[in-house]
Structures are given as C-alpha cells and as structure tokens.
C-alpha positions in Angstrom: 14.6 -65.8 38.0 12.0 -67.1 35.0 13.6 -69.2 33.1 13.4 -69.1 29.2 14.1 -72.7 29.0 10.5 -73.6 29.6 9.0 -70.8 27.4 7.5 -72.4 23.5 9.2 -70.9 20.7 5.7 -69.0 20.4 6.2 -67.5 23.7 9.7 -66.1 22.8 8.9 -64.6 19.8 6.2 -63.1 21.4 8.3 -61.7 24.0 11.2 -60.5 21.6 8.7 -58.7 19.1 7.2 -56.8 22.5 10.6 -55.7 23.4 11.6 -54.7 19.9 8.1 -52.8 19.2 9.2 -51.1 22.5 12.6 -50.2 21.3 11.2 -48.9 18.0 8.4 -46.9 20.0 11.2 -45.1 22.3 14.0 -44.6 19.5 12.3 -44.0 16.3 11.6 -40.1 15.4 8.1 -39.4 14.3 9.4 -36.2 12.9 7.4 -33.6 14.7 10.5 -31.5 15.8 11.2 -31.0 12.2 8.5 -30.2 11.2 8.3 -27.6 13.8 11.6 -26.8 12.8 10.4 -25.9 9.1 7.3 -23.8 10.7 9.8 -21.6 12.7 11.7 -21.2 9.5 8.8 -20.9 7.2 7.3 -18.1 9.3 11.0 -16.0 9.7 11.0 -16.5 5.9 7.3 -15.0 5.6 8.3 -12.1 8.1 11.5 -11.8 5.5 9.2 -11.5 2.3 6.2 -9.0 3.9 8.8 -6.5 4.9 10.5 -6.6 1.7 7.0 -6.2 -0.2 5.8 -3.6 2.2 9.8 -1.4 1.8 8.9 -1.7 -2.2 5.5 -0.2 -1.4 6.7 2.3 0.9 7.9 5.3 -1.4 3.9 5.5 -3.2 2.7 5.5 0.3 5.0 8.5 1.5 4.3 10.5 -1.7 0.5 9.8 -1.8 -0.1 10.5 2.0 1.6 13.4 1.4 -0.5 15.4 -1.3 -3.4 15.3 1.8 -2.0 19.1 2.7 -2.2 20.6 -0.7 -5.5 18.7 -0.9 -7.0 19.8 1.9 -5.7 23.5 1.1 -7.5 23.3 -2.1 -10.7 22.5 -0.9 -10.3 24.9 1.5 -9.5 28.3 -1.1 -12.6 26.5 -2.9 -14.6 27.9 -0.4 -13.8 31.1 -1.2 -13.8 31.6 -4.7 -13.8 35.5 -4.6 -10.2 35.4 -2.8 -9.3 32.5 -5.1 -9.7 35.1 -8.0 -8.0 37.9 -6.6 -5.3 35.4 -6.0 -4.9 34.3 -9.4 -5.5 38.3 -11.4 -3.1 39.5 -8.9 0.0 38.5 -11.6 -2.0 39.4 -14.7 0.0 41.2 -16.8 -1.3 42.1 -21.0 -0.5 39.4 -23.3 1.8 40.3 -26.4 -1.1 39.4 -28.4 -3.6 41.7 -26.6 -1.3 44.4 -27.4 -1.1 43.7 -30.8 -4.9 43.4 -31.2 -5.5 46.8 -29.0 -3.5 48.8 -31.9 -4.6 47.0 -34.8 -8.1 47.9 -33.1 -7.4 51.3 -32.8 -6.0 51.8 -36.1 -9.6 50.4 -37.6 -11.4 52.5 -35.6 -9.4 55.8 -36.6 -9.6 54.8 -40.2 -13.3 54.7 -39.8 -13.9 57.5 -38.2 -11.8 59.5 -40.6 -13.7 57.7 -43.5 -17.0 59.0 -41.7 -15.5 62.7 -41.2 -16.0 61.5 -37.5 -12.5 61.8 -36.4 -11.6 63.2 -33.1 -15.8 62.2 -32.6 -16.8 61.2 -29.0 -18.4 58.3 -30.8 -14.7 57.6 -32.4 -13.3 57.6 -28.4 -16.3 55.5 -27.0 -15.5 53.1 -30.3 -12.0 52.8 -29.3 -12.8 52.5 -25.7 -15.5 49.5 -25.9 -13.1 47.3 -28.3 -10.2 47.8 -25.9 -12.3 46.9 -22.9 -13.5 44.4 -25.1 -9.9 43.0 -25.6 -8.7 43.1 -22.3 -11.5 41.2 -20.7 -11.0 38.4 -22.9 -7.4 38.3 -22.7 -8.0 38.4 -18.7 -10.4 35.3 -18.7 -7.9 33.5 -21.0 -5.2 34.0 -18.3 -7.7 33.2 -15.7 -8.6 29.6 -17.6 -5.4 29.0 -17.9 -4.5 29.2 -14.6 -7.6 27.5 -13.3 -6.9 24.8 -16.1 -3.2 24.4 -14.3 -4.9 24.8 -10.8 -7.3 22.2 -11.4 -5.0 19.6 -13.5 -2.6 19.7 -10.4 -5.4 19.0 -7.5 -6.6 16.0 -10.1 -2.7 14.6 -10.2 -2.5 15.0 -5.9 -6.3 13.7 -5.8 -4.5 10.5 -7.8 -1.1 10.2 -6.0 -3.3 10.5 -3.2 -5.4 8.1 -4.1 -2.5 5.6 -5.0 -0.9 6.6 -1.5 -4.1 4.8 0.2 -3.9 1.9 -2.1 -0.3 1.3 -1.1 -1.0 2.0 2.7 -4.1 -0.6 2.5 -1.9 -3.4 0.4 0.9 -2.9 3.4 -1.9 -3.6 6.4 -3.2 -6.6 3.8 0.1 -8.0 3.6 0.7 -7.5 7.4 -2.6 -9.0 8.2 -2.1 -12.1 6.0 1.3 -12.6 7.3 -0.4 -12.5 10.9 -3.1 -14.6 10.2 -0.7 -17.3 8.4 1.5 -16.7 11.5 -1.2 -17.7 14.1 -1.9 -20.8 12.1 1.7 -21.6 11.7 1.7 -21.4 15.3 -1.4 -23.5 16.2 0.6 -26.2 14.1 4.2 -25.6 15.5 2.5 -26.5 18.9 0.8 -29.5 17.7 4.0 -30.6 16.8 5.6 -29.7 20.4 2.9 -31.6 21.9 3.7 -34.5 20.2 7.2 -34.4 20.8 6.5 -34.0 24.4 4.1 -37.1 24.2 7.2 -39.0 22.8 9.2 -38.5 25.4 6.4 -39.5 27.7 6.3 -42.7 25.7 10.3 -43.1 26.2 10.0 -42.9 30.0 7.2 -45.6 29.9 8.8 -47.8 27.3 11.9 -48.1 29.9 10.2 -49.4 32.9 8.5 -52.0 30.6 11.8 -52.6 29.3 13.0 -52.7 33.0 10.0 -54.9 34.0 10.4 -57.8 31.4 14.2 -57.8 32.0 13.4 -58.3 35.6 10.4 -61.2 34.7 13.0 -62.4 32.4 
C-alpha cells in the first residue's frame, strides 16, 4: 500500500482536488433531464392550446364549407337562364298596385274616348289593351328584379361564408403546421438533452473506476 506519509502537502492537495472534481463530475446535475422535462411539457401544453384555437375556429369552418352546395347549384341554374326565369315567373301573381293602376288606366281611357265621341271605338279597346299590357309587363319585371335582387344578395352572403369557411379551414392547417414544426424542433432539443443525460451517466461509470483506482494507489 502507497503510503501518504511520504507524499508533499502539494501532492495531497492535488490528489484530494482530483478526487473531489471527480465526485462533483459524477453527482452534480447538469440539468438536462429538466429541461427535457419542460420540452415534453411545453409541447403537451402547445398540443392543449392548437386544439383549443382550432375547436373556436371550427363552427365558421362547418358553416362556410357548407354554402359550397347552394354555390355550386347557383352556378349551375346560371347556365340556364331561360329555366332560371320560368322558375322565378312561375309564382307571379298581380301586385295590389298594378291593379290599382290597370283601373285608374282604364277609367282615363274611357273618359277619353267618351270626350272624343270614340266610346265603344276599336281605337278605345286597343287604348285600353296597350296600357294594361303596358302595366303588367312592368309590374312582372319589378317582381322579377326583386327576386333576382334576393337571388343574387343570397349567393353574395354563401360566396362570403364560403369564403370565411376557407379562411378558417386554412388558419386550422396553419396552426396545425406551426404546432408540428415547433414540435419537431422541440424534439431535436428534447434529444439533445437525453444525449447528455446519457453522457452523464457514462461519465458516472468512469468517475468510479478512477475513484476505485486511486483508492487502490492510495
């Protein structure tokens, strides 16, 4: 057995700081299990949070998606404006107003006619008859611009729910992707970390047979 006896003071303190450097080396915690730790939870937290974002996000994307049916309908009937029209006349019915303006049309015309001495006239009837025909085909394309004028204002609103649908649909894959992307890189780090907590223990193992070598030197 050495003995310590004939070491220097020098010699000793050299040998005591090797052993404590060795101690500090295999005991002390470089703190890469925490940290991946706090990666694991960080990215659960991030999974947490892009699902919540995505749920709120959810109820435009049903309703927007949805209007693609009546959209594509729409464009459809457009096609075929003839059969759009027929559609649309086929619950015309006289306006009050028209009605109203077809007497107070006839009443003018008879009171002309008998002013003339052309009462009873085939000019009189053919007076009658153009004003009312003349009536009726603007009250017609007054229901028809209505209707259109609905028709149209409700393909613009789907057009825009629509529009907003895709918005929310493309924000939910952005959010997804980011998450992903943060999640990879997360990853890469959490496996640093694992690495170095597996090199630690590497050093441990080693630190103890110089621990065991000295003691036996010693």
């Amino acid at each position: 057995m050495f003995d310590l006896s004939t070491l220097t003071k020098g010699q000793k303190a050299g040998i005591g700081g090797g052993i404590g450097g060795l101690i500090g080396s295999l005991f002390g915690d470089d703190g890469s299990d925490a940290f991946a730790d706090e990666m694991e939870k960080a990215i659960r937290e991030g999974r947490l949070t892009t699902d919540e974002a995505n749920k709120l996000l959810d109820p435009f994307k049903k309703a927007g998606l949805g209007q693609l049916g009546f959209l594509q309908d729409y464009i459809n009937q457009s096609k075929d404006p003839g059969a759009v029209y027929n559609k649309l006349m086929s619950g015309y019915e006289e306006s009050p107003l028209a009605k109203i303006q077809q007497e107070q049309s006839k009443d003018a015309a008879l009171a002309g006619a008998s002013a003339s001495g052309m009462l009873g006239s085939t000019s009189m009837m053919n007076d009658i008859q153009n004003r009312a025909q003349q009536i009726s085909s603007q009250d017609q394309g007054n229901y028809l611009q209505n209707l259109l004028g609905i028709r149209n204002q409700g393909a613009g609103m789907a057009s825009n729910l629509y529009g907003q649908g895709l918005g929310a649909a493309g924000q939910q894959s952005s959010n997804l992707a980011n998450f992903v992307r943060s999640m990879m890189e997360a990853r890469g780090g959490i496996g640093q970390a694992r690495q170095m907590g597996a090199q630690s223990g590497n050093n441990f193992m080693s630190g103890i047979g110089s621990i065991a070598g000295m003691l036996a030197f010693l």
